[in-house]
BAFI-935666 format. One record per atom (N, C-alpha, C): z, y, x; residue number from 1; residue in three letters. Coordinates in steps of 0.1 Angstrom, whole numbers, padded with zeros to 4 digits. Each point is the difference from the previous one (the first is absolute). Layout:
REM BAFI-935666
    up north  east   i  aa
     Z     Y     X NUM ALA
...
This chain:
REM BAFI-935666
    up north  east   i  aa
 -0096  0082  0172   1 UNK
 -0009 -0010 -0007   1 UNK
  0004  0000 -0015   1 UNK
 -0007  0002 -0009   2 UNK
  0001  0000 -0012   2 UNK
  0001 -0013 -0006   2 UNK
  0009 -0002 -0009   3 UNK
  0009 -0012 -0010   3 UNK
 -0010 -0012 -0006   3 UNK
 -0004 -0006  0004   4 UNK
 -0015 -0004 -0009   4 UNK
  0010 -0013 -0017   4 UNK
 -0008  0010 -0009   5 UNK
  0008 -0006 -0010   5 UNK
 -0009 -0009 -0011   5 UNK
  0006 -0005 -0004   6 UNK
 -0004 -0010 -0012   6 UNK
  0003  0000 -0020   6 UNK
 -0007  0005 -0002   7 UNK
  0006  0006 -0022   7 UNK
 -0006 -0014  0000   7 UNK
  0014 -0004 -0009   8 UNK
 -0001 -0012 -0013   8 UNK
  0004  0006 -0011   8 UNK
 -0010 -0001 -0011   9 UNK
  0008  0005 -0009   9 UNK
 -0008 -0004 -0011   9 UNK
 -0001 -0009 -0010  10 UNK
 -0010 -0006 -0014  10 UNK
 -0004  0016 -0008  10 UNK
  0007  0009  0000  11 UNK
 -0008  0009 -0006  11 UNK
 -0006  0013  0012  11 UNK
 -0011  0001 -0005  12 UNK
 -0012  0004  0008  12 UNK
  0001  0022 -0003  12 UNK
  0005  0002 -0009  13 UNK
  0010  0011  0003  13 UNK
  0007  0001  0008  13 UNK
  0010 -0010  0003  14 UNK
  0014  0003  0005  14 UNK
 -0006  0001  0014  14 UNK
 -0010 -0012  0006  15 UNK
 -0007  0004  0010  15 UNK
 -0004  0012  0007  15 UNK
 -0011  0003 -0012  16 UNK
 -0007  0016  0010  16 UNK
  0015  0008 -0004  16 UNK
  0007  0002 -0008  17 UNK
  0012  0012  0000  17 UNK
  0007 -0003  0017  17 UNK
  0002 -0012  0005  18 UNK
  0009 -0001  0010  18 UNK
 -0009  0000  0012  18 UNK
 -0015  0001  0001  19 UNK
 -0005  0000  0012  19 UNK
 -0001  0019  0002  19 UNK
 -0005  0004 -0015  20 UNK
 -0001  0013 -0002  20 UNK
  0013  0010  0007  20 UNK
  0011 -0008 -0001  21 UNK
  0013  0004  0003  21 UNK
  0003  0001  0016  21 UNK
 -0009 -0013  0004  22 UNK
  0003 -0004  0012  22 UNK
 -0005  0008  0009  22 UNK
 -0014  0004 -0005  23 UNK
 -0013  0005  0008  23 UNK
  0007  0012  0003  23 UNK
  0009  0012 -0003  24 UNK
  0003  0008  0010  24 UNK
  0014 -0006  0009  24 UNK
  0003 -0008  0005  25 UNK
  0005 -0004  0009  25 UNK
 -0007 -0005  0010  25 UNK
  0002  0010  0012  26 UNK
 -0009 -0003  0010  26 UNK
  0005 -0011  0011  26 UNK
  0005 -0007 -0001  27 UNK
  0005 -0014  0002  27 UNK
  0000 -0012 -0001  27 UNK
 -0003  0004 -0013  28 UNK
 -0003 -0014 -0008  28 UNK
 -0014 -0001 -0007  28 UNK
 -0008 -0014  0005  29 UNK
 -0014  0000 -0004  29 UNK
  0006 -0014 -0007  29 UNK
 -0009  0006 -0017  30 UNK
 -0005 -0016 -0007  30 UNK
 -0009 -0008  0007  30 UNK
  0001 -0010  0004  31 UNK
 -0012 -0007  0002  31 UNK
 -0007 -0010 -0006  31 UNK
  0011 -0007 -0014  32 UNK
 -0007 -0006 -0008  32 UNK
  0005  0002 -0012  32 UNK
  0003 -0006 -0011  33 UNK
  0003  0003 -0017  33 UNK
 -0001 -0015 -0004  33 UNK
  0009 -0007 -0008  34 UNK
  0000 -0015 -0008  34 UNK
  0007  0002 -0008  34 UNK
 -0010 -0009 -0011  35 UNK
  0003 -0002 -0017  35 UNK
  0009 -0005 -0004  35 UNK
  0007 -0010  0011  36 UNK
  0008 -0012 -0006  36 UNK
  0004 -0008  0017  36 UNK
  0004 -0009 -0005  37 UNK
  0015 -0003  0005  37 UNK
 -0009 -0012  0013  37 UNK
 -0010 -0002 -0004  38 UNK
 -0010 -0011  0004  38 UNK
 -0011  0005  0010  38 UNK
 -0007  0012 -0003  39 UNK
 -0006  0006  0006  39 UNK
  0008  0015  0009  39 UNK
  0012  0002  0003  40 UNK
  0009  0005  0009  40 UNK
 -0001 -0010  0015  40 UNK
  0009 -0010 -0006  41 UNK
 -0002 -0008  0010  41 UNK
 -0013 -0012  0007  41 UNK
 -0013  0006 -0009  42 UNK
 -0009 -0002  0009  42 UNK
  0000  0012  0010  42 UNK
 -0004  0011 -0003  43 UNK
  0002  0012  0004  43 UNK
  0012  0006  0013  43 UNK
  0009 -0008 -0003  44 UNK
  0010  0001  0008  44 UNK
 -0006 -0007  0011  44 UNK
 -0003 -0007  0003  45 UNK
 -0002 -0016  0006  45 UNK
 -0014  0010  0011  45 UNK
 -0009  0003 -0010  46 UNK
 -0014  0012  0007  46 UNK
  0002  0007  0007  46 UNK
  0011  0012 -0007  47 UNK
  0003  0008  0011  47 UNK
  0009  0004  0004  47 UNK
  0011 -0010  0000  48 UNK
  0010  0001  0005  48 UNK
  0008  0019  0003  48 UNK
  0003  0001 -0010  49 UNK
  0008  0018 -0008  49 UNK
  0010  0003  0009  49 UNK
  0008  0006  0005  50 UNK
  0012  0001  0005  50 UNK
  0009  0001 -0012  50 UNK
 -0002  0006 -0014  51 UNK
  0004  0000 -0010  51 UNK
 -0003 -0002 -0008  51 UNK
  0000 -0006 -0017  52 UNK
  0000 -0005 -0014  52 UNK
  0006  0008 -0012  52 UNK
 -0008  0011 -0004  53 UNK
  0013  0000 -0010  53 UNK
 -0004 -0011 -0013  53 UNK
  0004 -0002 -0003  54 UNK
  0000 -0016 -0010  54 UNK
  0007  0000 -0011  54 UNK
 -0010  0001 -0011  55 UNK
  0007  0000 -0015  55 UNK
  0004 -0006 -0006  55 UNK
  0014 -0007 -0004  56 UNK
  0010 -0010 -0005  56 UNK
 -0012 -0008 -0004  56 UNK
 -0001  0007 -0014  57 UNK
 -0004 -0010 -0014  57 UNK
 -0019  0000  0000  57 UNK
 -0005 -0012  0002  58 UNK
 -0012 -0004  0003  58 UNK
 -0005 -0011 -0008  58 UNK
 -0011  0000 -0007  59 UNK
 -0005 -0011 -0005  59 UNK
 -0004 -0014  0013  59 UNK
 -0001 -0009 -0002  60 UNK
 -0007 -0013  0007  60 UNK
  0017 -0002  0015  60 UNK
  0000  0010  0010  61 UNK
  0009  0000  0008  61 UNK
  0008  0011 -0002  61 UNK
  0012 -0002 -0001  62 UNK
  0008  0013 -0004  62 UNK
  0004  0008  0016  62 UNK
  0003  0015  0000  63 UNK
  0005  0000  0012  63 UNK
  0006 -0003  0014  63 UNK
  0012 -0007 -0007  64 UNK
  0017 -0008  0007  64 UNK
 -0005 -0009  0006  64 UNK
 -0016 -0012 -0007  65 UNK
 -0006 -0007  0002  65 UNK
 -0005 -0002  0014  65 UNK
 -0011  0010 -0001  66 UNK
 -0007  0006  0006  66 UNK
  0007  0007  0011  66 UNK
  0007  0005 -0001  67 UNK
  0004  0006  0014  67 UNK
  0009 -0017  0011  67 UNK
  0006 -0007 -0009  68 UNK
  0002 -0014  0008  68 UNK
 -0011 -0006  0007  68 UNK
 -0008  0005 -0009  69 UNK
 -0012 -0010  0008  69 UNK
 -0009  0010  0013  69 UNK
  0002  0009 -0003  70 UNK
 -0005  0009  0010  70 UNK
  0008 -0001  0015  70 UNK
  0013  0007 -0001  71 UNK
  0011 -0006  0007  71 UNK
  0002 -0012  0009  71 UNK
 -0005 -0008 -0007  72 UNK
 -0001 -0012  0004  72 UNK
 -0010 -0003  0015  72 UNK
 -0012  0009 -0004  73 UNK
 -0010 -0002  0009  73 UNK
  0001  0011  0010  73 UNK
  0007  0008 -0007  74 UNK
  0002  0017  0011  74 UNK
  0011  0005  0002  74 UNK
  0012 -0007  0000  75 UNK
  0013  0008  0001  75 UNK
 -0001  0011  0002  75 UNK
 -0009  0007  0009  76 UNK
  0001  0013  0006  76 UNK
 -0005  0013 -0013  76 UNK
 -0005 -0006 -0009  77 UNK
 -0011  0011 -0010  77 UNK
  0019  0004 -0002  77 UNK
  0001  0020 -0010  78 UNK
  0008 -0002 -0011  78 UNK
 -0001  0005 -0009  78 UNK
  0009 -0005 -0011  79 UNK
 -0006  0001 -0014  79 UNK
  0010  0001 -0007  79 UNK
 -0003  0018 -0007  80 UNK
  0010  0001 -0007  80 UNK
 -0005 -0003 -0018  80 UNK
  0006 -0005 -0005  81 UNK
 -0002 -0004 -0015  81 UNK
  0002  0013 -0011  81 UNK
 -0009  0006 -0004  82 UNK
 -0001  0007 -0012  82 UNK
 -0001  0000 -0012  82 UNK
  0014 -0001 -0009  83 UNK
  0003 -0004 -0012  83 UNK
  0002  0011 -0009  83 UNK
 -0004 -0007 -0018  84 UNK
  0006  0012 -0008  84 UNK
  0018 -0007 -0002  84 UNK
  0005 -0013  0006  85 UNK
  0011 -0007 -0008  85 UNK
  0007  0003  0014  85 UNK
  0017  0005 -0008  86 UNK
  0011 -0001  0009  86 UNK
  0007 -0006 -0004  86 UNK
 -0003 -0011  0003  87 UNK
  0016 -0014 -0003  87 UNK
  0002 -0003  0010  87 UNK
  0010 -0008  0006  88 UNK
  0007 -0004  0011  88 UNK
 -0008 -0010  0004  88 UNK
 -0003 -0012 -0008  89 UNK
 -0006 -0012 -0001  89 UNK
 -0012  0002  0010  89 UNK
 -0009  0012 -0010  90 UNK
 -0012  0001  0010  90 UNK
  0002  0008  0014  90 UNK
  0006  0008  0000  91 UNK
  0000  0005  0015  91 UNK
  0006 -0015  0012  91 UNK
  0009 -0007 -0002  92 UNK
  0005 -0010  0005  92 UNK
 -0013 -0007  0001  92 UNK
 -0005  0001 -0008  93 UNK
 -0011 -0016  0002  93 UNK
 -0010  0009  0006  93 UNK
 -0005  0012  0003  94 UNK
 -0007  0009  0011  94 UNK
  0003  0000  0012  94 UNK
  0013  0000 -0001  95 UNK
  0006  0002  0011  95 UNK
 -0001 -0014  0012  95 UNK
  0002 -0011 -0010  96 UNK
  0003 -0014  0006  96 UNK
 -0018 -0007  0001  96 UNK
 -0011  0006 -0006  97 UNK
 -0011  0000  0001  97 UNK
 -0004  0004  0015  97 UNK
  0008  0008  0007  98 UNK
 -0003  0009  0016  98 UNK
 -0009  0008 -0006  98 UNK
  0005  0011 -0011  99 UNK
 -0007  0013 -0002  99 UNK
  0011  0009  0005  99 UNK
 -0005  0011  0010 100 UNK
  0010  0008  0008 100 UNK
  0003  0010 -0010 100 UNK
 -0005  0004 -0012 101 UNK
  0005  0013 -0005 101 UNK
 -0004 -0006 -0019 101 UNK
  0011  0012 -0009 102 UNK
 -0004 -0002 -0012 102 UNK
 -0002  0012 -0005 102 UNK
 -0014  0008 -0008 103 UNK
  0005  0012 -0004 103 UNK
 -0006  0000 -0016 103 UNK
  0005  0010 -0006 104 UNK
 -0004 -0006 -0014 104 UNK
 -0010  0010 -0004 104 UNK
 -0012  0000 -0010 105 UNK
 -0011  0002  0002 105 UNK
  0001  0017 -0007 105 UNK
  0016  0007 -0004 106 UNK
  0003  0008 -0005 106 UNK
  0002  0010  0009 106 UNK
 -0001 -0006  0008 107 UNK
  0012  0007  0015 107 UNK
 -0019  0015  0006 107 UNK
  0012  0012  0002 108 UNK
 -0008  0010  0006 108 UNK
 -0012 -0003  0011 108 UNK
 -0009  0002  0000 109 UNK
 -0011 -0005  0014 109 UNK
  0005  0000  0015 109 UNK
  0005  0012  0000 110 UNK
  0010  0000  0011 110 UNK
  0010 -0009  0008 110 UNK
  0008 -0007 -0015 111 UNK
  0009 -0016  0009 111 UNK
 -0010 -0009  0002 111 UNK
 -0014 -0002 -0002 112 UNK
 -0010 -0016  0001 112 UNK
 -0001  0008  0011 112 UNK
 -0005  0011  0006 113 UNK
 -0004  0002  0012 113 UNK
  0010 -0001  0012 113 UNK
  0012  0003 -0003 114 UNK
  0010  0002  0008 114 UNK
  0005 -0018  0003 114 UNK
 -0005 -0009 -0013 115 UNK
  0002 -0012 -0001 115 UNK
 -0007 -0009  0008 115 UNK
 -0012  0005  0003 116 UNK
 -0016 -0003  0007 116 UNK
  0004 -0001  0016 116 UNK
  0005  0014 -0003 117 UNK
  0003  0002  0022 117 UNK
  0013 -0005  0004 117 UNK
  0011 -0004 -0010 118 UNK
  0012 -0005 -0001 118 UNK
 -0006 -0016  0009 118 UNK
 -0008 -0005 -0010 119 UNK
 -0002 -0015  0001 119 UNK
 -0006 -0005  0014 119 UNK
 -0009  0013  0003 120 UNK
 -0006  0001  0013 120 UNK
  0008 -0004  0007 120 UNK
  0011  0009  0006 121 UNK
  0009 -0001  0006 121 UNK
  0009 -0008  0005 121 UNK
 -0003 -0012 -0014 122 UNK
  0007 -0008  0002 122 UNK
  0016  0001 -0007 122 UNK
  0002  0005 -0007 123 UNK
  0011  0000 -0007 123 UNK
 -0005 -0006 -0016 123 UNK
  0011 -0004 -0007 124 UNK
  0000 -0002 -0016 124 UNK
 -0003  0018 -0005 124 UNK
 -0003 -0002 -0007 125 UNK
  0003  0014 -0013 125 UNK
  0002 -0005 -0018 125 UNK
  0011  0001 -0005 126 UNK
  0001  0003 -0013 126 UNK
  0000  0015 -0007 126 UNK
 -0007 -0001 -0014 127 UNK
 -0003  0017 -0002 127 UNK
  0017 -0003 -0007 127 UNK
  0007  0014 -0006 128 UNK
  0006  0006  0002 128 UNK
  0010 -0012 -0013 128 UNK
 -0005  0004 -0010 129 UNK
  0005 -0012 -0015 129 UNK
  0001 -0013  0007 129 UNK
 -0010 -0004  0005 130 UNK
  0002 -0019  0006 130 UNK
  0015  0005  0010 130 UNK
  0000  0008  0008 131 UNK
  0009  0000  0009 131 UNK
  0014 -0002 -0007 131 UNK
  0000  0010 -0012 132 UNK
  0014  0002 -0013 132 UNK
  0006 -0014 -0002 132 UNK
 -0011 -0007 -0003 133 UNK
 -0001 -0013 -0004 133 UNK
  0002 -0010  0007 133 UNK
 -0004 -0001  0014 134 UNK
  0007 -0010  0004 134 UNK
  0017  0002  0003 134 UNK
  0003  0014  0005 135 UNK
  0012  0006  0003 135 UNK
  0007 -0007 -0015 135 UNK
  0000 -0003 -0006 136 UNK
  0005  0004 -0013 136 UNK
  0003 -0016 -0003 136 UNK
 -0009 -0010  0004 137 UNK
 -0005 -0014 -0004 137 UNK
  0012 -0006  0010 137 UNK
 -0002  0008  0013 138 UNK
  0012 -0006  0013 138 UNK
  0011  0000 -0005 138 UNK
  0004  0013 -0002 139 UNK
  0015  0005 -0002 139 UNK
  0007 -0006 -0014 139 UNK
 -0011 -0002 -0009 140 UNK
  0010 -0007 -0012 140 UNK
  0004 -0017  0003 140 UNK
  0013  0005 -0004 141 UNK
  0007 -0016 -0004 141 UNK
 -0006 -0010 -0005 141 UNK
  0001 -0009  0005 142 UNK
 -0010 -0011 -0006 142 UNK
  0009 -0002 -0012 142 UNK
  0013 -0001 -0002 143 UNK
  0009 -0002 -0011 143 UNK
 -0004  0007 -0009 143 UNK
 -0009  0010 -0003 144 UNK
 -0005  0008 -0011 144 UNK
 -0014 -0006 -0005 144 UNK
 -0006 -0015  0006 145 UNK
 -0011 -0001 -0004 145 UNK
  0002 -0009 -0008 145 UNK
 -0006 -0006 -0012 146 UNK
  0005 -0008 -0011 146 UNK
 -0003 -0015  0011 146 UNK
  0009 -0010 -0004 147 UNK
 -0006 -0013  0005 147 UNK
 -0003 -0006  0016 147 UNK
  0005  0017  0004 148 UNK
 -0005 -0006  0018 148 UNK
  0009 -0006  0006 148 UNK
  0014  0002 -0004 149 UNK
  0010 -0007  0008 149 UNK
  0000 -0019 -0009 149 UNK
  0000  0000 -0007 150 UNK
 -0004 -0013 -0007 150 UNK
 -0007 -0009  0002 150 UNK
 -0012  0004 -0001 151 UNK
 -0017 -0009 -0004 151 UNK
 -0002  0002  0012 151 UNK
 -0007 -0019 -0001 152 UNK
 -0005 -0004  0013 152 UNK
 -0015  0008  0007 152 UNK
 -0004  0009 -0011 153 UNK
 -0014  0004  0000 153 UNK
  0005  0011  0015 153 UNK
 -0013  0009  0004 154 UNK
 -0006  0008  0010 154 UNK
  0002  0012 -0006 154 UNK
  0001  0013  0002 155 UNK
  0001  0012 -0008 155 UNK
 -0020 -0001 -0004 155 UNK
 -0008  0000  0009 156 UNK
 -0013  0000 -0005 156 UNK
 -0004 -0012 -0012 156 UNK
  0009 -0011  0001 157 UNK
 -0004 -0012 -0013 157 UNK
  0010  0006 -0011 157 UNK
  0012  0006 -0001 158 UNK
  0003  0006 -0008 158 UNK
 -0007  0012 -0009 158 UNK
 -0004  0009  0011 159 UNK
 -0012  0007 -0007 159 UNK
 -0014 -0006 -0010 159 UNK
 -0004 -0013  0007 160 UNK
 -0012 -0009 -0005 160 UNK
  0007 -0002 -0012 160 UNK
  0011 -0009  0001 161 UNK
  0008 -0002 -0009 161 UNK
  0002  0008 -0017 161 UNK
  0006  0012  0005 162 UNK
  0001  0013 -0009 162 UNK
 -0013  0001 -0010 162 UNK
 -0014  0004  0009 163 UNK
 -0012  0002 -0004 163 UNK
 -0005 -0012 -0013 163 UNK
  0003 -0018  0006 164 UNK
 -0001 -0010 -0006 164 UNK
  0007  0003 -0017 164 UNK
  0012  0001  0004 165 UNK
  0004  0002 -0011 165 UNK
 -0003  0013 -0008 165 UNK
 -0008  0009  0006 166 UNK
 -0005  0012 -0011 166 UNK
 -0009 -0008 -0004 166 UNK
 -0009 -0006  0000 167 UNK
 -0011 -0004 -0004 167 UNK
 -0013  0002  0006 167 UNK
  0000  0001  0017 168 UNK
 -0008  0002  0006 168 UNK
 -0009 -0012  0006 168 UNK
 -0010  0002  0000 169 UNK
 -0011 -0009  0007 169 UNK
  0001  0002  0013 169 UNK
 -0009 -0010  0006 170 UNK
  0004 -0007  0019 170 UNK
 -0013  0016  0003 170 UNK
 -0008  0005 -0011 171 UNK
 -0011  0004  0006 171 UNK
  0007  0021  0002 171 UNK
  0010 -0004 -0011 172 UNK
  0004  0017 -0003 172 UNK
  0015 -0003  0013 172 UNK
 -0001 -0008  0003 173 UNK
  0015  0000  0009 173 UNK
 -0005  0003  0016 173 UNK
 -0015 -0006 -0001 174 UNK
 -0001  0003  0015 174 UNK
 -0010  0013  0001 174 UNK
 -0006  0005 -0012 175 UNK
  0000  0013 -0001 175 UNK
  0011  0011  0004 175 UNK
  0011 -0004 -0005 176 UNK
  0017  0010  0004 176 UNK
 -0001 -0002  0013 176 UNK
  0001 -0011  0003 177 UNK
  0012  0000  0016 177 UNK
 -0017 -0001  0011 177 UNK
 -0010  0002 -0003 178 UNK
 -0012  0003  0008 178 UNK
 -0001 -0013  0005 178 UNK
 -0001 -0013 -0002 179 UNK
 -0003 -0013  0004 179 UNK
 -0009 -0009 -0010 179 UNK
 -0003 -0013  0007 180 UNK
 -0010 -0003 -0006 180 UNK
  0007 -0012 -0008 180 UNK
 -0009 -0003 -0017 181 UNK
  0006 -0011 -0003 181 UNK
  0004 -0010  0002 181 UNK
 -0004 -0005  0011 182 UNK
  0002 -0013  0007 182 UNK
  0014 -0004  0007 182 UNK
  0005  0016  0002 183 UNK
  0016  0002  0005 183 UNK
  0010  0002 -0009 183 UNK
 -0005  0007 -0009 184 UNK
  0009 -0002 -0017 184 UNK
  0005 -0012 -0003 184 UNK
 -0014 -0010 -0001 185 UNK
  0001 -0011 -0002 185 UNK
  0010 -0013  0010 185 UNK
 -0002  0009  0011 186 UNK
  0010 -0011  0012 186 UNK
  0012  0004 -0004 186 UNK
  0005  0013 -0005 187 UNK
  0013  0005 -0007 187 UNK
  0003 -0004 -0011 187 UNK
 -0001  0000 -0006 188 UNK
  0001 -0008 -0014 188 UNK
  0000 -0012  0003 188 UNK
 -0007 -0010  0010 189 UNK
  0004 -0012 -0005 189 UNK
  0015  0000  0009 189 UNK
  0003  0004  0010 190 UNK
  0012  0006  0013 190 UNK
  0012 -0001 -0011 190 UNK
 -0006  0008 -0013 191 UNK
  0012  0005 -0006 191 UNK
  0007 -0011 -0008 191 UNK
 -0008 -0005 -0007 192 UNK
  0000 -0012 -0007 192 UNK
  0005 -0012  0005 192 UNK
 -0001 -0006  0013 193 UNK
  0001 -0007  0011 193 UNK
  0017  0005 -0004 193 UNK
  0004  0009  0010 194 UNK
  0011  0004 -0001 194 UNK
  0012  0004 -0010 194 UNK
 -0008 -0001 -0011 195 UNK
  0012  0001 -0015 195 UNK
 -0003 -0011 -0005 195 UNK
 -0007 -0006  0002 196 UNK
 -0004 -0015 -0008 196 UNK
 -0003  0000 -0019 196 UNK
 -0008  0015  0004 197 UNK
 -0005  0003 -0011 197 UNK
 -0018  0001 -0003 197 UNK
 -0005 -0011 -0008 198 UNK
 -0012  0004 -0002 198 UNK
 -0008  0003 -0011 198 UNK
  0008  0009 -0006 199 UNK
 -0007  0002 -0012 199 UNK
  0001  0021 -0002 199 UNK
 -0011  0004 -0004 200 UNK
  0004  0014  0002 200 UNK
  0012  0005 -0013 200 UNK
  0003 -0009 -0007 201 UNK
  0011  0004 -0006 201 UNK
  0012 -0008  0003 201 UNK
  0003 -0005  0010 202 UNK
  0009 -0005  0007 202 UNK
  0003  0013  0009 202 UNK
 -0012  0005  0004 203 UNK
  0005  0011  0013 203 UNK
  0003  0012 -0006 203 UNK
 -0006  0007 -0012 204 UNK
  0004  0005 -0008 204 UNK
  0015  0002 -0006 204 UNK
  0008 -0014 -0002 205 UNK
  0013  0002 -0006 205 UNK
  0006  0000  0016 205 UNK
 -0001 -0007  0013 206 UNK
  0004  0009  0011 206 UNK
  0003  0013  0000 206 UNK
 -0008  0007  0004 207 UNK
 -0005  0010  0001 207 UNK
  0007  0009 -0006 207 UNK
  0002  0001 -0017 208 UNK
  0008  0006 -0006 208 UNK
  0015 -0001  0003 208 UNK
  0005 -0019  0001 209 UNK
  0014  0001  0008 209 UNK
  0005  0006  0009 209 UNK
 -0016  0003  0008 210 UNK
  0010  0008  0013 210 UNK
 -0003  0017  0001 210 UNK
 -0002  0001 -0011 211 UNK
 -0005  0016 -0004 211 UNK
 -0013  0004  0007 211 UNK
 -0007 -0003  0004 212 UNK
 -0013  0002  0008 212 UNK
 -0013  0006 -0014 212 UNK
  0006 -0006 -0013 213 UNK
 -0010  0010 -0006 213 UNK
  0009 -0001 -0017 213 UNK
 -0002  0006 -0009 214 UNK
  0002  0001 -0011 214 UNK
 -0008 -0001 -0012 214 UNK
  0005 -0004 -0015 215 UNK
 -0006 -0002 -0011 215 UNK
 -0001  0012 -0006 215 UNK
 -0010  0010  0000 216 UNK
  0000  0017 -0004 216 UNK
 -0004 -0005 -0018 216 UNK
């Protein structure tokens, strides 16, 4: 029985390139295509996919989103998340979303496919770099990370953290880590709560104390 699959993807290139790609695999049939993060999981919900591949970064619902809420209604769909960003942050929040696989939108045609029948099966798949990277995220010392043995914060509110003090918006932060502003915003105030700081230049001279960012 062939794989019946689901393209999310906001740009309408990247679409026909991956169905184009898909169409000789005799296994796997598209059976639908969504714009965004909102109309996936109608879609999801219609015809219920055995698989998703699902594009991080989405206007209205972002992917991470979107596959929670999918999930939600279908444990059984899976969905691996197709990114151009390898940070730890977002793979973790893909991961913790119940997306079974992450591959990045750079990666050969060959690992999405092998990623496709992977997920089928029921196993996770990371493509090859995410894999580097979590290996890499495990094994270091936390004693090498500025502020973690110290600060009451979360390694992910430290990162919010970091961002805050560059001078980032709630809208460019949940752009990075593939979430919606409304979760930024529950972070930031999380963080604030917990340093008993509310002023962004309060968090700011933080921040620098604990080396999490610098005056270039």
């Amino acid at each position: 029985m062939s794989i019946r699959l689901l393209l999310v993807d906001d740009h309408t290139i990247m679409r026909q390139g991956l169905k184009a790609l898909l169409k000789n695999e005799a296994d796997i049939e598209v059976i639908a295509e969504a714009a965004n993060g909102l109309e996936a999981i109608r879609l999801a919900r219609e015809f219920s996919p055995d698989v998703i591949v699902m594009d991080m970064t989405m206007p209205e619902v972002n992917g991470i989103e979107a596959s929670r809420q999918i999930l939600a209604e279908n444990p059984a769909i899976r969905i691996i998340i197709l990114s151009m960003v390898l940070d730890r942050t977002c793979v973790a929040e893909a991961l913790k979303s119940g997306a079974t696989g992450y591959v990045l939108k750079d990666c050969a045609s060959d690992e999405l496919v092998l990623a496709i029948r992977t997920a089928m099966g029921g196993f996770p798949y990371l493509c090859r770099e995410v894999t580097a990277l979590v290996i890499k995220n495990f094994t270091q010392d936390d004693a090498d990370r500025p502020g973690d043995q110290q600060s009451p914060l979360s390694k992910r509110e430290l990162d919010v953290l970091r961002l805050i003090a560059d001078g980032k918006n709630s809208k460019e932060m949940g752009f990075h880590f593939g979430v919606s502003v409304k979760t930024i915003e529950a972070q930031r105030m999380n963080i604030m709560k917990k340093l008993n700081l509310y002023s962004v230049a309060g968090l700011t001279k933080y921040a620098l104390r604990e080396g999490l960012t610098s005056i270039e």
